[in-house]
C-alpha positions in Angstrom: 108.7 -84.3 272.4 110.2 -85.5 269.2 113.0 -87.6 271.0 110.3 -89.7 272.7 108.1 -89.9 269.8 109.8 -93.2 268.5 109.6 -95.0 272.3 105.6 -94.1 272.1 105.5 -95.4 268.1 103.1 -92.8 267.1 102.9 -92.4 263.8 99.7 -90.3 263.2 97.9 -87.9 265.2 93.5 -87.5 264.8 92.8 -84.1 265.1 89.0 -83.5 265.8 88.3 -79.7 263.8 85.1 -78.3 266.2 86.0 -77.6 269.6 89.8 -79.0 268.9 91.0 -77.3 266.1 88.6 -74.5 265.8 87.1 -73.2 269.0 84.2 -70.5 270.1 85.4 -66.8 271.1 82.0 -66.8 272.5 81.6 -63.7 269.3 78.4 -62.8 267.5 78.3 -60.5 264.5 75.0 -59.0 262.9 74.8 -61.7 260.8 75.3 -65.1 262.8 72.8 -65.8 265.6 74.5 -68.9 267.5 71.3 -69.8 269.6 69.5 -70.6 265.8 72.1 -72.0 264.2 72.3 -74.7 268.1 68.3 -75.3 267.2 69.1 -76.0 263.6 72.2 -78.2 264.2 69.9 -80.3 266.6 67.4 -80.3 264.0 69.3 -81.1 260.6 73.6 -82.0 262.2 73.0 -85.5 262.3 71.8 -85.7 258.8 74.3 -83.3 257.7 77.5 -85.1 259.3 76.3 -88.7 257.4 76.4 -86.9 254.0 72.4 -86.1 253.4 71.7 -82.8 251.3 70.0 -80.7 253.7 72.5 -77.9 253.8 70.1 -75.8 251.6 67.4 -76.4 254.0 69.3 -75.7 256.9 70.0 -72.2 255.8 66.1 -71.3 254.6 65.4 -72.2 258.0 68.2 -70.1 259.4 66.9 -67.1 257.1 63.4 -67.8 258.4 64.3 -67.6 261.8 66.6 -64.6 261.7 65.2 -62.6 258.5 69.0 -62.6 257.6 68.9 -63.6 253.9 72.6 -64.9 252.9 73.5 -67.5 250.8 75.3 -70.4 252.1 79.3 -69.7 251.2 78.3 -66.3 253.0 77.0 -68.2 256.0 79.9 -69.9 256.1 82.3 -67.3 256.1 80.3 -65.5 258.7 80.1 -68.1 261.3 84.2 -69.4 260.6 84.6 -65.3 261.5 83.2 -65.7 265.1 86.1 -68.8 265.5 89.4 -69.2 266.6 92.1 -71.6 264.7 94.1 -73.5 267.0 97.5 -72.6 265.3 100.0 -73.5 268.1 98.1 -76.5 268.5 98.1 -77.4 265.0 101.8 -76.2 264.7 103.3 -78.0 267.4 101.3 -81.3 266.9 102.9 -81.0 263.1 106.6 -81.1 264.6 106.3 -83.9 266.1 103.5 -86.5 264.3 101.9 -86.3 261.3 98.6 -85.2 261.4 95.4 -86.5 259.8 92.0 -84.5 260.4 88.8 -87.1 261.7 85.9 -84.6 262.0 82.1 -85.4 262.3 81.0 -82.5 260.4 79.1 -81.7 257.1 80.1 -81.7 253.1 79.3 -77.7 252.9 81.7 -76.8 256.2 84.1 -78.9 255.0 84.2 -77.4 251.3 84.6 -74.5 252.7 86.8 -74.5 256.1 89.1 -77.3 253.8 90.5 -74.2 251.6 90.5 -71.2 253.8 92.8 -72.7 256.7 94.8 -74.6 253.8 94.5 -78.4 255.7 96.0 -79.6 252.8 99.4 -77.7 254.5 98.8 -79.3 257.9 97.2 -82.4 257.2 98.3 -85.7 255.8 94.8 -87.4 255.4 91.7 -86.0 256.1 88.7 -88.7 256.8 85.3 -87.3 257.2 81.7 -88.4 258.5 79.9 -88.0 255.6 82.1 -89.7 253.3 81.1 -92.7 255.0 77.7 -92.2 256.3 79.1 -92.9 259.8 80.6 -90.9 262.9 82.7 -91.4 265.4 80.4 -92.9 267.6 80.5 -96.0 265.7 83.7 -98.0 266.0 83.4 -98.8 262.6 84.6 -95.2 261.5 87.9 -95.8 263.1 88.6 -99.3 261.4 87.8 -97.8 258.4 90.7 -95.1 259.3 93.2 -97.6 260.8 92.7 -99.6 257.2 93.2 -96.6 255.1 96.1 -95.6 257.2 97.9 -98.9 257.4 98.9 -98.5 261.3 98.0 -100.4 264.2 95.7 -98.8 266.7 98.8 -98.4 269.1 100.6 -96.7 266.1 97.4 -93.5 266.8 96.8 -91.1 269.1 93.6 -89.2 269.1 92.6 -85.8 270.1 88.7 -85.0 270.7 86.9 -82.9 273.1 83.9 -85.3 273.4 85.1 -88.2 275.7 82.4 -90.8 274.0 84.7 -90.6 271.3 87.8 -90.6 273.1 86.0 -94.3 274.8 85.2 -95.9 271.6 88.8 -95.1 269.7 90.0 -96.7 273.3 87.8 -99.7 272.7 89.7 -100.6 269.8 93.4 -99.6 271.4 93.9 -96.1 270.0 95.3 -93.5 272.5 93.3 -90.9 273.1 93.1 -87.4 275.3 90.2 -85.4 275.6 91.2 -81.8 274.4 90.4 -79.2 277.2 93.0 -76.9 276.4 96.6 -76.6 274.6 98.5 -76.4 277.3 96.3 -79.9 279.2 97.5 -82.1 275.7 100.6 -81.3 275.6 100.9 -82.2 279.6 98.9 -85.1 278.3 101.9 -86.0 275.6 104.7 -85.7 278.3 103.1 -87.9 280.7 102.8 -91.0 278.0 106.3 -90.2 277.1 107.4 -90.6 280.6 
């Protein structure tokens, strides 16, 4: 890949973290109840990803619905247990662009995921939802990361497994591919270096 990456000018890669970078085993545990925690994201994850302060209500509710009474670092730990991290992903996107993080996702998650898989290591920026009370469904999220990033939208590519966001990064000229697996991206990659 590297010797094509000048002729496709790519000089930073968006790396979506849920369903991208970290992905369902499809796993349970005695603690994490993934049907509640679907109800309570449909309830409380819109509020969460533009930055409101619900987190603590989002896990009474959890705890009222399961009778599991953990605290919310606990919580966290227990659901980022049932995940996979997309290492070879991660680690062969890294040799060959660098690699900023642009994740709808919530304050709490972040605090927490931000530390244990190190992004600082892997990441050169990191630009999320709720430090700017928008998502990615709003074009104005990605000006807001073309500006901070100094690049052109032709200078991005994008990688998200929701294809509206994939559509609106397109509307402003940033590449995008719609992550179904590893092995589909990095097809993906060779064919625009072609």
């Amino acid at each position: 890949m590297t010797n094509n990456q000048k002729h496709l000018d790519i000089q930073c890669c968006l790396l979506d973290l849920g369903g991208v970078v970290f992905q369902s085993t499809g796993q349970s545990n005695e603690t994490i109840d993934w049907s509640i925690i679907s109800q309570l994201n449909q309830q409380y994850g819109h509020q969460l990803n533009l930055g409101a302060d619900v987190f603590e209500e989002f896990i009474r509710q959890y705890q009222q619905k399961t009778q599991v009474f953990i605290d919310g670092q606990e919580f966290l730990k227990q659901v980022f247990d049932t995940l996979d991290f997309n290492h070879s992903l991660v680690d062969r996107l890294g040799q060959n662009f660098p690699i900023c993080i642009l994740s709808d996702n919530y304050r709490e998650n972040i605090t927490y995921i931000s530390q244990r898989y190190q992004f600082s290591e892997w990441s050169a920026r990191q630009f999320y939802s709720y430090e700017y009370g928008i998502t990615k469904s709003d074009p104005a999220l990605f000006r807001t990361v073309l500006a901070a990033l100094k690049l052109m939208p032709s200078q991005v590519l994008f990688i998200d497994d929701y294809a509206p966001h994939i559509q609106t990064a397109a509307k402003l000229g940033i590449r995008g591919i719609q992550f179904a697996n590893n092995e589909q991206v990095f097809d993906a990659l060779m064919s625009m270096m072609d």
